[in-house]
PATI-888307 format. One record per residue: residue in one letter; x, y, z of N, C-alpha, C, O, CB in turn; residue number from 0. Coordinates in steps of 0.05 Angstrom, whole numbers, plus 5000, padded with zeros to 4 digits. Glycine has a CB too. Example, Ala and Ser with C-alpha at 12.3 -4.5 7.8 and 13.67 -1.06 7.14 Angstrom:
// residues 2
A:5264:4886:5156:5246:4910:5156:5264:4934:5156:5285:4934:5169:5226:4911:5181:0
S:5257:4955:5142:5273:4979:5143:5258:5001:5157:5268:5023:5161:5282:4988:5114:1
This chain:
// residues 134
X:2312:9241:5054:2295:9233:5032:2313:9226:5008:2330:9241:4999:2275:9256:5024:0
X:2307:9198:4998:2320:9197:4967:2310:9210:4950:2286:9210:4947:2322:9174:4955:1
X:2330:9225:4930:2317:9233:4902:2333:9222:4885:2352:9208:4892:2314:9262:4894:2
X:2327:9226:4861:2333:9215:4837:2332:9237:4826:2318:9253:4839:2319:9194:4826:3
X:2343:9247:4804:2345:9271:4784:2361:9272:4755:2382:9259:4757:2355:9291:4798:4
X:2359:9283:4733:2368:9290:4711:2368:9320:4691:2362:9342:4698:2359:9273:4702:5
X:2373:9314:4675:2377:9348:4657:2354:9334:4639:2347:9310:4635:2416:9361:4635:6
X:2345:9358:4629:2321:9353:4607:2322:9336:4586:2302:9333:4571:2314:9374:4593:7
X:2341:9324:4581:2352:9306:4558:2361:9273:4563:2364:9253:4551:2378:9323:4546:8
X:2366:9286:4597:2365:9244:4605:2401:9251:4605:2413:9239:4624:2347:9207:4564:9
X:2422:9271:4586:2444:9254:4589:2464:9262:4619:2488:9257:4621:2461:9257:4560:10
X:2453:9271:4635:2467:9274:4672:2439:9268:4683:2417:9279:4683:2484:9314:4688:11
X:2451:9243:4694:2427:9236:4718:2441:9240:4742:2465:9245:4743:2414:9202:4717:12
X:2428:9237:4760:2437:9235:4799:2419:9218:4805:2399:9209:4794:2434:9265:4822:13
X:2434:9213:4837:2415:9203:4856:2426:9224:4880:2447:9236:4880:2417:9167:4861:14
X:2412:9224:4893:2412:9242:4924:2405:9232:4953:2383:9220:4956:2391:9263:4922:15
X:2418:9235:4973:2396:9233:4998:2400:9270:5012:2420:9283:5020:2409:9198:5028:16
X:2374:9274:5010:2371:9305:5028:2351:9308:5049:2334:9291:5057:2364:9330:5009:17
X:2354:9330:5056:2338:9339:5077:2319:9356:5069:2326:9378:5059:2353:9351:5097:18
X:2289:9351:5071:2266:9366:5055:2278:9407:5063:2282:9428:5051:2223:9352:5074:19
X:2279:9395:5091:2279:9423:5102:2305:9442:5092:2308:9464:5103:2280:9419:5135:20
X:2323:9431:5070:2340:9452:5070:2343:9455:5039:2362:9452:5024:2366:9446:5087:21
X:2315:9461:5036:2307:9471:5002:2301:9508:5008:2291:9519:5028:2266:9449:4986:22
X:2312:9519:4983:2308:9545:4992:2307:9562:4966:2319:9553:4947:2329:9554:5012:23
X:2296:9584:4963:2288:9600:4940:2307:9631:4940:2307:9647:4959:2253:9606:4942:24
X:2321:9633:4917:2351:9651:4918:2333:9664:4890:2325:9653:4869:2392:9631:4914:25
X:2332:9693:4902:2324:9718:4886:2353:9734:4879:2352:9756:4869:2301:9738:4906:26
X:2371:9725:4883:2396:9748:4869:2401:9742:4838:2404:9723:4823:2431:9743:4885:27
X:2401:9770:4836:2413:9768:4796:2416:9745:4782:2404:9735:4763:2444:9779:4788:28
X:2439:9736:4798:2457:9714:4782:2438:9693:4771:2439:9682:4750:2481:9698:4802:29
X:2414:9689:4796:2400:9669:4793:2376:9666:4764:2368:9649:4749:2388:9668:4821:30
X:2371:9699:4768:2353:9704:4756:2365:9698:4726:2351:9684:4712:2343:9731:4764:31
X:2387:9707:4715:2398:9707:4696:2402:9678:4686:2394:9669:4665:2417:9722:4698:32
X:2418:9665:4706:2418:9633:4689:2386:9627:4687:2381:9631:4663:2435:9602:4710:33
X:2366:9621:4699:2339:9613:4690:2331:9630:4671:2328:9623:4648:2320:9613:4710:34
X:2327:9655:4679:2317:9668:4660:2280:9671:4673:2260:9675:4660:2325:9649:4629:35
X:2282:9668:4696:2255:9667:4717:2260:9682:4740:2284:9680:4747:2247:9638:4727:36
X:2244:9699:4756:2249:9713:4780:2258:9696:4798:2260:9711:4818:2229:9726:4789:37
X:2267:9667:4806:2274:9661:4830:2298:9637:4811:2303:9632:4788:2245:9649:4855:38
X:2305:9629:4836:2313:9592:4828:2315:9585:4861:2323:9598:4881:2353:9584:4804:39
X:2304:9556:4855:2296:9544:4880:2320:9521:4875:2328:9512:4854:2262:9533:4883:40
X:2328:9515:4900:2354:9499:4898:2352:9478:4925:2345:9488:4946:2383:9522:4900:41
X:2359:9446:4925:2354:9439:4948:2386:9435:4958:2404:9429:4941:2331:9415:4949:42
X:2392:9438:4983:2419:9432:4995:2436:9410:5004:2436:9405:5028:2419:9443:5013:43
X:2450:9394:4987:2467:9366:5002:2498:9370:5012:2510:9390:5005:2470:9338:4978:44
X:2507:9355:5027:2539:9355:5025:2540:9335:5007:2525:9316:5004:2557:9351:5052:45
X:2566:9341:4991:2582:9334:4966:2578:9294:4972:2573:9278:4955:2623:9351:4966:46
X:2581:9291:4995:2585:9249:5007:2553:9240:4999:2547:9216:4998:2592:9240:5058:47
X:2533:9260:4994:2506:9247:4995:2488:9254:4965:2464:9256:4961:2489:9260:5025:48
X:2518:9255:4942:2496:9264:4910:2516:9244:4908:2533:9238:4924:2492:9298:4886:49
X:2511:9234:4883:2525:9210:4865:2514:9214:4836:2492:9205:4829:2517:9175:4877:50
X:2531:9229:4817:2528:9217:4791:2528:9191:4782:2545:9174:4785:2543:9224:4778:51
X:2501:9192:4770:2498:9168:4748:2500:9161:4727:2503:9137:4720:2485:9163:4745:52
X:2497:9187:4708:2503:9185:4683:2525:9202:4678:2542:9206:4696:2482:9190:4667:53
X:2526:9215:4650:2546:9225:4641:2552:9245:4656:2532:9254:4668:2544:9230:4618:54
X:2577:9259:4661:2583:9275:4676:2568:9309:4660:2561:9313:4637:2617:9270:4680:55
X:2566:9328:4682:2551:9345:4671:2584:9372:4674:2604:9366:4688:2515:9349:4691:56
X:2582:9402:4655:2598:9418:4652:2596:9436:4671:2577:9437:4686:2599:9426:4630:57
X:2619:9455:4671:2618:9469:4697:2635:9504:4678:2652:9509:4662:2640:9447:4729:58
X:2616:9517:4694:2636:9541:4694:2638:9559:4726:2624:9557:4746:2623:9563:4669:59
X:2656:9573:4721:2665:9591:4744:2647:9623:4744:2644:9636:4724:2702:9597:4738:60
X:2640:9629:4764:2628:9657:4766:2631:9669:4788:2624:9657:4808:2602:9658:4761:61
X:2640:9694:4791:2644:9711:4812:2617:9720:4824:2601:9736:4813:2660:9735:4802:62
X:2613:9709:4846:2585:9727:4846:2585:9752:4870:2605:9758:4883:2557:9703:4853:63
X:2559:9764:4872:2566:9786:4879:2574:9794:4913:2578:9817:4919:2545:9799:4868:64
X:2575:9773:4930:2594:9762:4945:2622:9761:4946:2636:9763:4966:2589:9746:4945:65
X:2630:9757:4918:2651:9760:4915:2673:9731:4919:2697:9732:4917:2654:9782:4930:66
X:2654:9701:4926:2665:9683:4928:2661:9669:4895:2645:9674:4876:2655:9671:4953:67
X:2677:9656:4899:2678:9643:4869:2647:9615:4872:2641:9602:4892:2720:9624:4861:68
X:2635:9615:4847:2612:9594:4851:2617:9587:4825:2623:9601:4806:2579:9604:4858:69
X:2612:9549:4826:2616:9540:4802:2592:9520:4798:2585:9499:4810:2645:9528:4799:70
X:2580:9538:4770:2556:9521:4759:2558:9497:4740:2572:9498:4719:2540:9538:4746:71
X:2540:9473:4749:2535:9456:4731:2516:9448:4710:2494:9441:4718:2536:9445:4741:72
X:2519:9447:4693:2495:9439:4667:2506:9416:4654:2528:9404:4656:2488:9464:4641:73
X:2479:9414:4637:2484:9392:4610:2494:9400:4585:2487:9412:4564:2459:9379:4600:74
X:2516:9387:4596:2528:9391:4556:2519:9390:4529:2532:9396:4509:2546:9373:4546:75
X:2489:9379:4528:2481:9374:4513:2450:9391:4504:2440:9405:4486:2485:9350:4517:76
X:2442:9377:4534:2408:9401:4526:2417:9436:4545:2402:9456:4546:2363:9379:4552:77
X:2440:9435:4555:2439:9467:4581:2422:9469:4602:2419:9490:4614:2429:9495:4569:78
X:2407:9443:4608:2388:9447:4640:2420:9461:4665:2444:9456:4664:2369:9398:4657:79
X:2407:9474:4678:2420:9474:4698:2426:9455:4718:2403:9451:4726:2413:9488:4706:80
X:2440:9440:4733:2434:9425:4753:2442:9427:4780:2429:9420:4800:2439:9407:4747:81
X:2464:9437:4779:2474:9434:4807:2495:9470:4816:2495:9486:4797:2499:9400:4806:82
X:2503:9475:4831:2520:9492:4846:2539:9490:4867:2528:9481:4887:2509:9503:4854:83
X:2561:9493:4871:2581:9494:4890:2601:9512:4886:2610:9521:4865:2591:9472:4891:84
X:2610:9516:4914:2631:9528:4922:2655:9525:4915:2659:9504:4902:2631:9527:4942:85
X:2672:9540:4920:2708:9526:4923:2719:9533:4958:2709:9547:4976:2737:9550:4894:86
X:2739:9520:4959:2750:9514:4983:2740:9496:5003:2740:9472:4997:2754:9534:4993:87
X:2731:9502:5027:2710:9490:5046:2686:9483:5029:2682:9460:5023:2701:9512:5071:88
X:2664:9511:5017:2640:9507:4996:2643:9486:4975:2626:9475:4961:2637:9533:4980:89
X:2669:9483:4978:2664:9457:4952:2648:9426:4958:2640:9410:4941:2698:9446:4941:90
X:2647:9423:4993:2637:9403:5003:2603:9405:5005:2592:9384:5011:2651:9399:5027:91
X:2588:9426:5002:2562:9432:4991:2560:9428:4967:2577:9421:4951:2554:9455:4995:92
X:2529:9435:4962:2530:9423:4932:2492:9435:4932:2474:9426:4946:2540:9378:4927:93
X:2490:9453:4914:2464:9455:4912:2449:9441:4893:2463:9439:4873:2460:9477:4909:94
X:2435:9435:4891:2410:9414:4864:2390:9421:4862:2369:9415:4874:2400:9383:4866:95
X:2397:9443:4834:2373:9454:4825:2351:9438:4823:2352:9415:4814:2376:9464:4801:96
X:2321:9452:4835:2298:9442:4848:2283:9419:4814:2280:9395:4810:2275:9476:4862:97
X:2280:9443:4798:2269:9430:4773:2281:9411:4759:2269:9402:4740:2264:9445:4755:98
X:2308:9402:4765:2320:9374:4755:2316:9345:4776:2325:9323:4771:2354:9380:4752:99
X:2300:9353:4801:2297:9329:4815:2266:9324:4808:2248:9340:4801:2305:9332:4848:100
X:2265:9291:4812:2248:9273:4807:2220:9280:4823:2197:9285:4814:2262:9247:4815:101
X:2229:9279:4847:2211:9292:4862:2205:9305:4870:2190:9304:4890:2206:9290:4869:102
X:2217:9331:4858:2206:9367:4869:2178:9369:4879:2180:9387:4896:2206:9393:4842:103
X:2159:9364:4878:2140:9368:4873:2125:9359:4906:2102:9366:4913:2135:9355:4845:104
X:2145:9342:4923:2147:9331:4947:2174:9359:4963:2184:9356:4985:2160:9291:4942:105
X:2178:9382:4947:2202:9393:4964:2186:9419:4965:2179:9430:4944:2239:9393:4950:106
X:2177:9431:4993:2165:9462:5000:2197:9470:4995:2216:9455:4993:2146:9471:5039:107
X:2197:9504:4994:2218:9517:4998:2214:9526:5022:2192:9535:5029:2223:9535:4979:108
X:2238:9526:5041:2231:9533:5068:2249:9562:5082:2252:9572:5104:2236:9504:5087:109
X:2257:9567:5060:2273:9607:5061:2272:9608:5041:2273:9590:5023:2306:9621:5072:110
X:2269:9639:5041:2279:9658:5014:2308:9678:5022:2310:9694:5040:2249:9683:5005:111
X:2329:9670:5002:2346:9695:5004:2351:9711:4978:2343:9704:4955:2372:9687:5016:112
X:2369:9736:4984:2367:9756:4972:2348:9774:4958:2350:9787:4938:2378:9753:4962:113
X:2327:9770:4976:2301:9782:4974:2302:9808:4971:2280:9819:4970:2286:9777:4995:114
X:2325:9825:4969:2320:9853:4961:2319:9854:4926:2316:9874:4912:2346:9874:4975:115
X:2322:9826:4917:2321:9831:4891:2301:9822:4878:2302:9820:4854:2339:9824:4880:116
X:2284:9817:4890:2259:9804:4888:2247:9815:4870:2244:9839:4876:2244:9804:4910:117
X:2236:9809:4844:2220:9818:4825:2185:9827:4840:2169:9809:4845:2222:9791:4802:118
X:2178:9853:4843:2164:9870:4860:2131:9849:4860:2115:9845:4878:2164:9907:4844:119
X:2130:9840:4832:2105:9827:4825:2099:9795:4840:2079:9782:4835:2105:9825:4791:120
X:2112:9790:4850:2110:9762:4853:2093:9760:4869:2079:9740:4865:2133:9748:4860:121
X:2082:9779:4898:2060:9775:4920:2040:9778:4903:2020:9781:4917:2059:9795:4945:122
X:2035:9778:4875:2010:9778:4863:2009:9762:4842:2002:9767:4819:2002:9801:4857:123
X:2019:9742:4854:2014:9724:4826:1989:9711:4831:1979:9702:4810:2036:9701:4819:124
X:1977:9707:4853:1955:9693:4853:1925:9713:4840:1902:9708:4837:1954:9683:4884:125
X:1939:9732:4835:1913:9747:4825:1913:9740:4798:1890:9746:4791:1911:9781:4829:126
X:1923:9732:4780:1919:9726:4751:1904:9706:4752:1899:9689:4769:1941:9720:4735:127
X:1895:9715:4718:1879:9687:4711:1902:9660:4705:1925:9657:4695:1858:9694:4681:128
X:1886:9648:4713:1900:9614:4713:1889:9585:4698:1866:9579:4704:1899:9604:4743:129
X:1902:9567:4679:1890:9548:4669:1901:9531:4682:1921:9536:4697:1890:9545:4644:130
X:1888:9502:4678:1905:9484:4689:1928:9476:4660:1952:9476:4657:1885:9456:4702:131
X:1915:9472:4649:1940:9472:4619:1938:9494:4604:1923:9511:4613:1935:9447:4593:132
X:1951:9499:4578:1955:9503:4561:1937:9509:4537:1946:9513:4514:1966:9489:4561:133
C-alpha cells in the first residue's frame, strides 16, 4: 500500500510503500511517555521502501528497556513524533508512527505488544459516554 505522511506542521513529509498487515500497537513505557497516551500504534517498513520528502526530521537516542539502543524521530519544529529505528541490523527497519500517515484510518492494528503494561482501563473504553465531536 502507498502512503503519504507528515508532522503536524507540514515541515517532514514522507512517502511509503507498506504492508497493511504489519501495523501494530506497543503498550511499553517508553511509548506511553513520548505520546503521552496508553498505546502508540506504529506501522512497519524496511528503511529501501520510506523516502523523505521534505525537510529532514531530528533524532534522539534511547536505551530502552530491552536494552537495545532505539532512535526516535520528530519535527524540529512542531515535535510530532514520526518514525523509529534501530541501530546495527535494526537500522534497516523503520517504524511510522500510525497518526503521521495520510491514511491511517485504512491501517487495523494487527498485534499488540508489551501488553503487561497495558493501562488496566482500556477493555472499557467502550462503556463511556461518547460524542461524535466536541
Amino acid at each position: 500500500m502507498h502512503i503519504t505522511g507528515r508532522c503536524h506542521c507540514g515541515h517532514v513529509t514522507y512517502e511509503a510503500e507498506l504492508d497493511p498487515q504489519r501495523v501494530s500497537i506497543c503498550h511499553c513505557t517508553d511509548c506511553q511517555q513520548l505520546t503521552g497516551s496508553p498505546f502508540r500504534v506504529t506501522a512497519v517498513v524496511p528503511e529501501s521502501d520510506l523516502k523523505l520528502t521534505g525537510k529532514p526530521p531530528k533524532q534522539y537516542r534511547k536505551t530502552a528497556e530491552s536494552g537495545r539502543g532505539r532512535l526516535q524521530y520528530f519535527c524540529p519544529e512542531c515535535g510530532s513524533q514520526l518514525f523509529v529505528n534501530g541501530e546495527g541490523d535494526a537500522a534497516k527497519i523503520w517504524g511510522i508512527r500510525w497518526g503521521s500517515i495520510d491514511q491511517r484510518m485504512e491501517l487495523k492494528p494487527q498485534r499488540q505488544v508489551w501488553c503487561r503494561s497495558a493501562a488496566p482501563w482500556l477493555s472499557k473504553l467502550g462503556e463511556l459516554p461518547s460524542r461524535e465531536t466536541d
